[in-house]
N, C-alpha and C positions, 0 to 999 in steps of 0.2 A: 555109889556115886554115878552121875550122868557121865560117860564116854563120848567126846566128840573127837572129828576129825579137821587135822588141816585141808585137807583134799581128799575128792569124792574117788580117786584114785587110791590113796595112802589107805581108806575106811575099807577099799575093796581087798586089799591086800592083810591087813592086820584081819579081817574078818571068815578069808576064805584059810585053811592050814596049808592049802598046798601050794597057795601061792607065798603065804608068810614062811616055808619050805624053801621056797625056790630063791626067795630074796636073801633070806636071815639063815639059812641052814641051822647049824647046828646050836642057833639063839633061840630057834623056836621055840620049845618047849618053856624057857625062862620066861620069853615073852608073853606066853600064854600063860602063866602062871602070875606075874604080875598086871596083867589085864584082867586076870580075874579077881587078884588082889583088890584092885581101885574100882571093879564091881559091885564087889561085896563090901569097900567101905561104906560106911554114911556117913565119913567127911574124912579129909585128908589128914587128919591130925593120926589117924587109925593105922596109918602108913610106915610111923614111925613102929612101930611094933610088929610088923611083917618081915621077913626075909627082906637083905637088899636096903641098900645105903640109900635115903633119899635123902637131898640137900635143897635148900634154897638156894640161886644160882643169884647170881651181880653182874653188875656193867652193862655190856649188849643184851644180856637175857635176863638182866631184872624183873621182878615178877613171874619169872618161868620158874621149872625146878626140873631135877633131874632124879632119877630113878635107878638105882646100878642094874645091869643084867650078866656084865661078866667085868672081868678086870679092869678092861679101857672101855665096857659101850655103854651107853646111859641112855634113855628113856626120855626124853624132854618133853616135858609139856606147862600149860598156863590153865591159871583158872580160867573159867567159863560164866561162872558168876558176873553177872552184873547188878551193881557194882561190883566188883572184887572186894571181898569181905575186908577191915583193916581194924584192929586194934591200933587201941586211944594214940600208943604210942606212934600210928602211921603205919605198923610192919604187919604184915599179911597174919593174918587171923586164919590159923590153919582148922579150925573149928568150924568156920562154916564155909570154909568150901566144901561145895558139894557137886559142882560140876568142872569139866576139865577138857580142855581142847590137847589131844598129843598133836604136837609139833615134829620130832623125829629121832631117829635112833643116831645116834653119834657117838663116833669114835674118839675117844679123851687124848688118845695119844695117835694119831693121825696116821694111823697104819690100815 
C-alpha cells in the first residue's frame, strides 16, 4: 500500500526511529510494525488478518479508520484513493484501497 502523510512534519517523525523514539516511546516498535504492515499490504482489506484491531470509524472520522497499537492508542488514517473505492452498497470497498493518508495516533481513553 502507498504511505502518505498529514504533514511534512508527522512523515519526518514516523520516518526517522529516533524521533518516532522520542515522541511515542515505548509505542515504537508496534508502530513500526504496523507501518510495515499497511507496507506490505496490496490493499486494506489484507489488514484484517494482521496483528491489531482495525475498525472502520463513524460520525466526525467517517471514511477514516483506526488501527490498535496498544490498549487505548489507535493509528488513524483515510484513504488516499481518489476516488475512495465504494461498493454498490455506498460503504468503503476495503479491496481496493490501496493508498492511505495517516492522520494520527490517538488516545481512545484521553489519558
Amino acid at each position: 500500500m502507498i504511505i502518505y502523510y498529514s504533514s511534512t512534519s508527522q512523515e519526518k517523525i514516523f520516518n526517522n526511529e529516533t524521533k518516532l523514539q522520542r515522541v511515542y516511546g515505548e509505542l515504537t516498535k508496534v508502530i513500526k510494525q504496523r507501518l510495515f504492515d499497511l507496507d506490505a499490504a496490496n490493499c486494506l482489506e489484507y489488514m484484517k488478518t494482521v496483528a491489531g484491531r482495525i475498525e472502520e470509524l463513524t460520525g466526525d472520522l467517517e471514511e477514516h479508520f483506526s488501527l490498535r497499537l496498544s490498549r487505548s492508542k489507535r493509528l488513524i488514517f483515510r484513504p488516499a484513493n481518489e476516488p475512495i473505492p465504494r461498493k454498490e452498497d455506498s460503504g468503503l470497498d476495503w479491496t481496493k484501497i490501496t493508498e492511505i493518508t495517516i492522520i494520527k495516533i490517538e488516545d481512545y481513553h484521553g489519558s
